[in-house]
C-alpha positions as CSV (number, residue, x, y, z in Angstrom):
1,X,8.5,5.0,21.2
2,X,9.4,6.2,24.5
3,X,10.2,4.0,27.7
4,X,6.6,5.6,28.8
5,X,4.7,6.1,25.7
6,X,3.4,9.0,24.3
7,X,-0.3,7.8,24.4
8,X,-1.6,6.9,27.9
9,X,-4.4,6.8,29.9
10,X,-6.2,9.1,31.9
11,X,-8.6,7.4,34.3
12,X,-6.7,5.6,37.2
13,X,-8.1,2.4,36.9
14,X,-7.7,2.1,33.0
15,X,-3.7,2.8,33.5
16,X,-3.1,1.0,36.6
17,X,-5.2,-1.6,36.3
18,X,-4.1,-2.5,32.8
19,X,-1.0,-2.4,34.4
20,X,-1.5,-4.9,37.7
21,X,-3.3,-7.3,35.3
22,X,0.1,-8.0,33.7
23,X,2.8,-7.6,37.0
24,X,2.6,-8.4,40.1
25,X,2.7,-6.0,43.1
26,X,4.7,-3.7,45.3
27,X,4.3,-2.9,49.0
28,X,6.8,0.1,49.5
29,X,6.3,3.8,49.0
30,X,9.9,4.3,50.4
31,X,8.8,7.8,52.1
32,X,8.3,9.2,49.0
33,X,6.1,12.1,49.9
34,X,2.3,12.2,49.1
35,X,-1.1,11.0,50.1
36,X,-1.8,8.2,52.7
37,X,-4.6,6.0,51.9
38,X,-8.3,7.1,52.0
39,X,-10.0,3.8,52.0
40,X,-7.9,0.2,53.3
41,X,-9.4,-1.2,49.8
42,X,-9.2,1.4,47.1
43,X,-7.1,3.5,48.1
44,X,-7.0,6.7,47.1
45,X,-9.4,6.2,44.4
46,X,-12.4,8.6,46.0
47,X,-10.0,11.5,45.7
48,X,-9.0,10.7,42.3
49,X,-13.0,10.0,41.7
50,X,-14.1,13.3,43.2
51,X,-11.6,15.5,41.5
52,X,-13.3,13.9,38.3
53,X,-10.2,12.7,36.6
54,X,-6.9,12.0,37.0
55,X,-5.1,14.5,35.4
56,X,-6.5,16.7,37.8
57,X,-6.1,14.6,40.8
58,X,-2.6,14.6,39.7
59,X,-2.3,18.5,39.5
60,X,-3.3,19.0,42.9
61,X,-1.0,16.2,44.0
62,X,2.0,18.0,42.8
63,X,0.8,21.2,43.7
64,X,0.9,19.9,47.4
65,X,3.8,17.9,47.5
66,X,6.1,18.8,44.5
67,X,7.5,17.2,41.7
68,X,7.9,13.2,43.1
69,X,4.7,12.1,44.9
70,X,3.0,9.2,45.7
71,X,-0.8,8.1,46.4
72,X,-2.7,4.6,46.4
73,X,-4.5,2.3,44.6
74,X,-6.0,0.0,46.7
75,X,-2.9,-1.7,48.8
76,X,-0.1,-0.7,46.0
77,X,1.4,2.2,46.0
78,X,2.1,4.7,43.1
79,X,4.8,7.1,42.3
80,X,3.8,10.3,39.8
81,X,6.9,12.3,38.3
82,X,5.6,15.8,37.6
83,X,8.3,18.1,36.4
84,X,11.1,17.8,32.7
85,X,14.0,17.4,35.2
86,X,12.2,14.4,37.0
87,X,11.4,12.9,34.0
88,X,14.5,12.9,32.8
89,X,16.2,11.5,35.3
90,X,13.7,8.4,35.0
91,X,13.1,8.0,31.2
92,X,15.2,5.1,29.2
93,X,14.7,6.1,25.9
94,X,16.9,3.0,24.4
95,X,13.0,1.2,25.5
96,X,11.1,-0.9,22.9
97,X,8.3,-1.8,24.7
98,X,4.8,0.5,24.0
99,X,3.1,0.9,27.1
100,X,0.1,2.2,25.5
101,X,-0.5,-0.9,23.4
102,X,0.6,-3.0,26.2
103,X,-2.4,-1.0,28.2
104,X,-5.3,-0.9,25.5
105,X,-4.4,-5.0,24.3
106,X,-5.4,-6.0,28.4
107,X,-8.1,-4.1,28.1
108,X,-9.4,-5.6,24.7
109,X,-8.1,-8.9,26.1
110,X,-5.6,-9.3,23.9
111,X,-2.2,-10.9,24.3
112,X,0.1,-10.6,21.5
113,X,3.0,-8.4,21.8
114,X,3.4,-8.4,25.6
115,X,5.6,-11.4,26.3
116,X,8.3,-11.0,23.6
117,X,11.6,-10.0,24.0
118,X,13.6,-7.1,23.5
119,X,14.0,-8.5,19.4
120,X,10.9,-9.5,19.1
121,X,9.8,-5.9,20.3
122,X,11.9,-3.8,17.9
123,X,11.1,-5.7,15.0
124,X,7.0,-5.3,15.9
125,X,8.0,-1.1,16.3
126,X,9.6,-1.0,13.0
127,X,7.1,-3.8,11.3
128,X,4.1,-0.9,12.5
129,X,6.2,2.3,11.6
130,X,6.9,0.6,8.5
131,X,3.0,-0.2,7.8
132,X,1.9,3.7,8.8
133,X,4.7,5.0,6.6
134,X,3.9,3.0,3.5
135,X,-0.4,3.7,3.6
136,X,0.8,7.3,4.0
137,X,2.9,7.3,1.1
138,X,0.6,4.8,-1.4
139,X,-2.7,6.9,0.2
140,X,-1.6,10.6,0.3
141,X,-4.2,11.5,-2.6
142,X,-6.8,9.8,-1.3
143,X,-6.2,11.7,2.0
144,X,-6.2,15.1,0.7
145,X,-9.1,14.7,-1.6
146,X,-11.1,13.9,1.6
147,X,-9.7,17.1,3.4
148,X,-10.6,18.8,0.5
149,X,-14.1,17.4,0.2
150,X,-15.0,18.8,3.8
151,X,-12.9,22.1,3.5
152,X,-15.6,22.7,0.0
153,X,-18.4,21.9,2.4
154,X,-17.6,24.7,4.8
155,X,-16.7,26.6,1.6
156,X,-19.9,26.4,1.0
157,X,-21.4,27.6,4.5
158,X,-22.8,31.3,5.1
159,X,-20.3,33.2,7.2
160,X,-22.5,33.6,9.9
161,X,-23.3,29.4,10.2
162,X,-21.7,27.4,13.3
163,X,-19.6,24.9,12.3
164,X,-19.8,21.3,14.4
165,X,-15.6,20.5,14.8
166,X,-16.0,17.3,16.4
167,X,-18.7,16.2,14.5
168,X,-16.6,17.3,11.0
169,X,-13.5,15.6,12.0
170,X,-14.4,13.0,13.6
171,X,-15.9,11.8,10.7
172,X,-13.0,13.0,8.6
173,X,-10.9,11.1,10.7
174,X,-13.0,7.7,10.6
175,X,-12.6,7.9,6.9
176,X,-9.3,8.9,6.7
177,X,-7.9,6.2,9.1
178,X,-10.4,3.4,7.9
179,X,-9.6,3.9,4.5
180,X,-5.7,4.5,4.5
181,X,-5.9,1.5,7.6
182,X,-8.1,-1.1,5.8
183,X,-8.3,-0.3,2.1
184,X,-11.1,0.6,-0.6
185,X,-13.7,-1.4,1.4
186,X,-14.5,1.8,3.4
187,X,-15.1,4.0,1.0
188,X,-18.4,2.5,1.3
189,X,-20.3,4.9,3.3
190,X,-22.0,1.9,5.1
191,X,-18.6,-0.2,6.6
192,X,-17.5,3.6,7.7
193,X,-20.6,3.8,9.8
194,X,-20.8,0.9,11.2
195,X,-17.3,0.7,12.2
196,X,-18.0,4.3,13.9
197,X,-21.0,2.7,16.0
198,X,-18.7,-0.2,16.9
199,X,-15.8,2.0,17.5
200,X,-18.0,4.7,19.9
201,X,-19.1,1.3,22.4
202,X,-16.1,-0.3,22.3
203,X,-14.2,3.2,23.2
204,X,-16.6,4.7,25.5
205,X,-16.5,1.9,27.6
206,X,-13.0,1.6,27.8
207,X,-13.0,5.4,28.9
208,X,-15.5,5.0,31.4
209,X,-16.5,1.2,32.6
210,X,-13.1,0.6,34.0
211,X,-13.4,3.4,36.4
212,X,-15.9,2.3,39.2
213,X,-16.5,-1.0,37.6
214,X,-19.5,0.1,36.1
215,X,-19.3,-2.1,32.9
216,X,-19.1,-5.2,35.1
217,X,-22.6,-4.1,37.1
218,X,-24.6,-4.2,34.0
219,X,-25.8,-6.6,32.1
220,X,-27.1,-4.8,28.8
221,X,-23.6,-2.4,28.6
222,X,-21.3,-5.5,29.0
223,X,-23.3,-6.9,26.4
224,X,-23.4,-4.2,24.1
225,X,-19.6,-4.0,24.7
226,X,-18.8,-6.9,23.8
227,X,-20.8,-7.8,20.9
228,X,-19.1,-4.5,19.5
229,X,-15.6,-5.9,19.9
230,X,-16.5,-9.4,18.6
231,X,-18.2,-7.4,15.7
232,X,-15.4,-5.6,14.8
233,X,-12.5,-8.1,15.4
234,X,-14.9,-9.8,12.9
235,X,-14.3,-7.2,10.0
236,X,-10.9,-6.5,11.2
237,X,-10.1,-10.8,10.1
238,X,-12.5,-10.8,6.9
239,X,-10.6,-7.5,6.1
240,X,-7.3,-9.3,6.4
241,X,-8.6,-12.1,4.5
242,X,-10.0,-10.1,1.1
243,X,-6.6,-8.3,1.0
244,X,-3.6,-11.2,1.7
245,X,-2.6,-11.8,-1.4
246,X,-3.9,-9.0,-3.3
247,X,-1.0,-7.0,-5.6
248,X,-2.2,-4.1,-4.4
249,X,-0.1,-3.3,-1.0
250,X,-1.7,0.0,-0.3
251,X,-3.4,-0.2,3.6
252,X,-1.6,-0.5,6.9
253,X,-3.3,-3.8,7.0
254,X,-1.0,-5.3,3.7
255,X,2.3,-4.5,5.6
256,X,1.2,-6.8,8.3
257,X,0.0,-9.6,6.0
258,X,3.6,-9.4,4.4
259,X,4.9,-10.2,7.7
260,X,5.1,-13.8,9.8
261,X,2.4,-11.9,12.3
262,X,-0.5,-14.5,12.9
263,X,-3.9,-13.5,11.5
264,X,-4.9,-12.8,15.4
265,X,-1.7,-10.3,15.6
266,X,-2.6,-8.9,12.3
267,X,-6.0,-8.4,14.0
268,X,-4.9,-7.0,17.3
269,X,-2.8,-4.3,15.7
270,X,-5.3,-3.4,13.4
271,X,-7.8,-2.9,16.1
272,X,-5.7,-0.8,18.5
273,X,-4.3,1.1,15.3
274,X,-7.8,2.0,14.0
275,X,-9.4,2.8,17.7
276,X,-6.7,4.8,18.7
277,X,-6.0,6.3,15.6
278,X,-9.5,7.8,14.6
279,X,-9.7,9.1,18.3
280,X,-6.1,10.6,18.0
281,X,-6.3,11.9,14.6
282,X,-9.9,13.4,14.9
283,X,-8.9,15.3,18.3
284,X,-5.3,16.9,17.2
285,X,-7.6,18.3,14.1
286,X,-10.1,19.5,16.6
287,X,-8.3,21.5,19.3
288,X,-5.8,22.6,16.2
289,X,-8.6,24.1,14.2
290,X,-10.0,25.3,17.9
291,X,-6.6,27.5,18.5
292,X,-6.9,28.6,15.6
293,X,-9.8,30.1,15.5
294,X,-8.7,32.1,18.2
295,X,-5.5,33.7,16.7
296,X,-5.6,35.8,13.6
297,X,-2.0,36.3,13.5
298,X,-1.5,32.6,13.5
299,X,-3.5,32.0,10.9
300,X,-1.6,34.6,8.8
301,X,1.8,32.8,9.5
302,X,0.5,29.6,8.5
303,X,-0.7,30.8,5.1
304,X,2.1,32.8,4.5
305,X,4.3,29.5,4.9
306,X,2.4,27.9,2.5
307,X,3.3,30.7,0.2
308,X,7.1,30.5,0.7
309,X,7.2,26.6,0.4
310,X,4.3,25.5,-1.7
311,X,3.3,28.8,-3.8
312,X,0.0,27.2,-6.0
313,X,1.3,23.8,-5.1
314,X,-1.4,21.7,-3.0
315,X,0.9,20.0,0.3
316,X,2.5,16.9,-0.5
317,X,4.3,14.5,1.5
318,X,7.8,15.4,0.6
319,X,7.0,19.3,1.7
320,X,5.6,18.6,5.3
321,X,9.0,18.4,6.8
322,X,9.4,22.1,5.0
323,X,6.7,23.4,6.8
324,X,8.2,23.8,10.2
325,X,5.7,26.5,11.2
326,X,2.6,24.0,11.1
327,X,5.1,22.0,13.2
328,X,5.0,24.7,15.8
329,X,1.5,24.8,15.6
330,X,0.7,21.3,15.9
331,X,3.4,21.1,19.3
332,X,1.8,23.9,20.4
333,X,-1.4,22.2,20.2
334,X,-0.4,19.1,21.6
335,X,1.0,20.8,24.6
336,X,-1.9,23.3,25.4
337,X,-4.8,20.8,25.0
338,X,-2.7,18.9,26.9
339,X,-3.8,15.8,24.0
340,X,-2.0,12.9,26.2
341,X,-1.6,13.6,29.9
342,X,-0.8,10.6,31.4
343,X,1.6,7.8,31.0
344,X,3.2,4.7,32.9
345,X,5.8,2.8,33.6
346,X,6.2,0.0,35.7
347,X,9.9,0.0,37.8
348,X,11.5,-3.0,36.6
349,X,14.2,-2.7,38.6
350,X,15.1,-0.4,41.7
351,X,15.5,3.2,40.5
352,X,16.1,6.6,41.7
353,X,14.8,9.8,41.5
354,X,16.2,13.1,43.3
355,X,16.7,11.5,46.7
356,X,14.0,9.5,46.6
357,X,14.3,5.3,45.9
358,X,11.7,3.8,43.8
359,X,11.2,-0.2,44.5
360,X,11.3,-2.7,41.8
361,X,7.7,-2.8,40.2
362,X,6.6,0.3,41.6
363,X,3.9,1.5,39.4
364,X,5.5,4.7,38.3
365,X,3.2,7.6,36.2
366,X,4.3,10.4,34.1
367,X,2.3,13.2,34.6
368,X,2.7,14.5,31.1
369,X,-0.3,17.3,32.1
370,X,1.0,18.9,34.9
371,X,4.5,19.1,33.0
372,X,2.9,20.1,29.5
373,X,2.1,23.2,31.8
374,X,4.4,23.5,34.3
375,X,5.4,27.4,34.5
376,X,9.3,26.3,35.0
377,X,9.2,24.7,31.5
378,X,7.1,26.7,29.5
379,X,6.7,30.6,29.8
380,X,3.1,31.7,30.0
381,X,2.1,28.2,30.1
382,X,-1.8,28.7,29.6
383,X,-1.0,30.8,26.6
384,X,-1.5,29.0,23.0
385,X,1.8,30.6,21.5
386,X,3.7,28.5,18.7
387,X,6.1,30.8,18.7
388,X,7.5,29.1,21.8
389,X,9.2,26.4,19.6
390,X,11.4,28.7,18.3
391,X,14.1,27.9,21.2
392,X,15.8,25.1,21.4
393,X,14.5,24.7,25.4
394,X,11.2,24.2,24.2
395,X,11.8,21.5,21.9
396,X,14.3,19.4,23.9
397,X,11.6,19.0,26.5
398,X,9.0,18.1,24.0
399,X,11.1,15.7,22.6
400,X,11.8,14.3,25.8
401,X,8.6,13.7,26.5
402,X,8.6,11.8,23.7
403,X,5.6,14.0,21.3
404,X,8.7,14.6,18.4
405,X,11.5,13.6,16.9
406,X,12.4,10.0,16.3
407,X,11.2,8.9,19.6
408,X,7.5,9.9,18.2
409,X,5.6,6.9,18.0
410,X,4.0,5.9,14.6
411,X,0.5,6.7,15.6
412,X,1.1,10.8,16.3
413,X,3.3,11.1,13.1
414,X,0.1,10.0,11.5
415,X,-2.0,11.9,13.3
416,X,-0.1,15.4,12.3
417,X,0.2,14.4,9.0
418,X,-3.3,14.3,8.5
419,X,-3.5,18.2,10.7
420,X,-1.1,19.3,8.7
421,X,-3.2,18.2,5.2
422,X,-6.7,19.5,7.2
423,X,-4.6,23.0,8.1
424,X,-3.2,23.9,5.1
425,X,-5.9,23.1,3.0
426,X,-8.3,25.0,5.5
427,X,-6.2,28.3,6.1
428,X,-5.4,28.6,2.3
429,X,-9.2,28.8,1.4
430,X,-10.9,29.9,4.6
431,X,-10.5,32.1,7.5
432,X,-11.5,30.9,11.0
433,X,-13.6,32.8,13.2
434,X,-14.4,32.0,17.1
435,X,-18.2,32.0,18.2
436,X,-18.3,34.5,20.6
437,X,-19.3,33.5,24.2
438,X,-17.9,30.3,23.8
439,X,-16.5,28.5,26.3
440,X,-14.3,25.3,25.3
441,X,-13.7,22.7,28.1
442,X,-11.6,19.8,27.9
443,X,-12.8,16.5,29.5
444,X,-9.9,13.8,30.6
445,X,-10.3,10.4,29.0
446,X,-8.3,8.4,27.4
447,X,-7.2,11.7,24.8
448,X,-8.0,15.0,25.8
449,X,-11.6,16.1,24.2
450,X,-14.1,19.1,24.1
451,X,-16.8,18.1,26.7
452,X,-19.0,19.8,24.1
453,X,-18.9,20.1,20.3
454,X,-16.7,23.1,19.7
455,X,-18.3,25.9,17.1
456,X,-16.3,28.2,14.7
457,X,-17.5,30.4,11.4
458,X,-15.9,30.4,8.8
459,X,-15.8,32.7,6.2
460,X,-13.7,32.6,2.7
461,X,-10.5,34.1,2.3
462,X,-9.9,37.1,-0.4
């Protein structure tokens, strides 16, 4: 994965907190230009507060003072890199660390896998790639007979019905990931619902108790929080237990039990796997289906690949890399939802930038948002057009920002293999229609999300 992660946080005191819990701090802005202070305490948290995420607060920055800026949280002060040719000046992409899962394990309280070496760290990133790529090869049926268990369910729908998309695949993906993640255990209806109630507290809060400190004010939602995490860490180990030593090596969770990981490590990585892989999963499927539903011609593309490559064929795992139009479509999907707009970094040691000197363990952010739509990078850069990553320019930048290519961590390779099953299966059956007068908002959390459930129609396809 990239020095900065592809996954990242979106609320400021998620990703820098996260961050200060595990490094000490920094005192120097080095006349990097930006915001001064709005409050001696918080910093510049009221502006990121009142532009109601920080993504935003982050677009506006740059808009004002260009590509390298700075603000502050509390007394520490933050660098944002807004633009490809920033980013690349500041990216190491020979880094094993995974920011993300250094973030979200703080936040759970965990502590494995932050204080290893550099060996240590590359054998963990192939020990997880390893785990995703085997439950995707031993699971691949099971996968598309549950794509294809929802696709006969809309099938089934007059033309003129709404469809809920966050509802559908967010449960498609709670399945898909619990199952393929954990084993046969959830194909119990039951275990998949009450991992979804745990999974909804535990991630909620995370999105928005860390913000003003809300969590910590009351009683009841600390409480609820937390007796979600101790009941899931509790299926997570009785999980691990039922399957060590089982001949069946199927789940993510087997790879791990074959490995000299502690039952706690086991644990932790199936916890941040599952929470951030349903979110993940379900929301590339969402605002994929979304664009689609917007674009005939796109739809016509897509099913016309599937002619060339598959003809009658139902997708297999073997064919995906074939189908480099879904690619496009998935990129393009990535980049105009903008699905992961922040990440961080914190400046090990002194750095530069343009003209500008960033201080050792500066807190330094990628604003992945502001660059997924920067007009110098992308051409009509509001525009969902897949047709972008024809040219080369287009996909070196995504690839340097880390959403392709081998420097793609293990969590969005599974997260498009699963789109890619949910597309093809969906445009070779069914048209998608938009619900007219519809409009689709994105809220800023942790992944980009609809603030609403997003409606389509659907209708079969002659």
């Amino acid at each position: 994965m990239l020095d900065f992660a592809i996954f990242a946080v979106t609320f400021v005191i998620i990703l820098v907190g996260a961050v200060l819990y595990l490094y000490p701090s920094s005192r120097s802005a080095s006349g990097i230009p930006g915001l001064n202070p709005t409050e001696e305490k918080d910093g510049n948290l009221q502006d990121i507060v009142n532009r109601g995420s920080l993504h935003e607060f982050l677009a506006s920055l740059h808009g004002q003072f260009g590509p390298v800026a700075s603000f502050w949280f509390g007394g520490r002060p933050v660098v944002s890199l807004g633009s490809v040719d920033q980013l690349r000046q500041h990216i190491n992409p020979n880094r094993t660390t995974d920011s993300f899962e250094t973030m979200l394990k703080s936040l759970l309280g965990y502590q494995s896998g932050t204080g290893g070496g550099a060996t240590e760290a590359v054998m963990r990133k192939k020990l997880y790639e390893s785990a995703v790529n085997n439950t995707l090869e031993k699971n691949f049926p099971m996968l598309l007979k549950l794509v294809e268990e929802l696709v006969g369910k809309w099938q089934s729908f007059p033309k003129d019905q709404h469809t809920p998309l966050c509802a559908h695949l967010l449960g498609l993906a709670m399945k898909a990931v619990t199952q393929l993640a954990l084993g046969d255990r959830f194909q119990n209806d039951a275990e998949v619902i009450g991992f979804r109630k745990n999974h909804e507290a535990i991630w909620s809060e995370i999105g928005k108790g860390y913000l003003d400190g809300s969590m910590e004010k009351s009683s009841i939602r600390k409480e609820h929080y937390e007796s979600a995490l101790a009941e899931m860490e509790t299926v997570l180990m009785s999980v691990a237990k039922d399957r060590k030593g089982q001949r069946s090596q199927t789940a993510f969770v087997d790879t791990l039990l074959q490995s000299n990981l502690t039952e706690r490590q086991v644990m932790e990585d199936s916890m941040v796997f599952t929470l951030a892989g349903c979110v993940i999963t379900a929301n590339l499927c969402i605002w994929a289906v979304h664009f689609l539903s917007t674009s005939e011609e796109v739809q016509e593309k897509l099913h016309q690949e599937l002619e060339d490559v598959l003809g009658a064929e139902p997708v297999s795992l073997d064919k995906i890399p074939q189908l480099r139009y879904f690619q496009q479509v998935l990129n393009e999907t990535v980049r105009t939802a903008k699905l992961t707009p922040i990440a961080a970094r914190l400046q090990e040691n002194e750095g530069k930038v343009d003209q500008h000197i960033i201080p050792k363990e500066t807190l330094v952010i990628y604003a992945l948002g502001v660059v997924l739509q920067d007009a110098d990078t992308w051409s009509r850069p509001y525009k969902f057009d897949p047709d972008r990553f024809t040219e080369d320019s287009a996909r070196k930048s995504f690839s340097l920002l880390g959403f392709s290519g081998n420097q793609a961590c293990p969590e969005l390779r599974f997260a498009y293999t699963v789109a890619t099953v949910v597309l093809s299966t969906v445009v070779r059956q069914l048209k998608l229609h938009q619900v007219k007068g519809q409009v689709v908002e994105a809220r800023s959390e942790l992944v980009s999300t609809p603030k609403d459930d997003t409606w389509i129609t659907v209708s079969r396809r002659s």
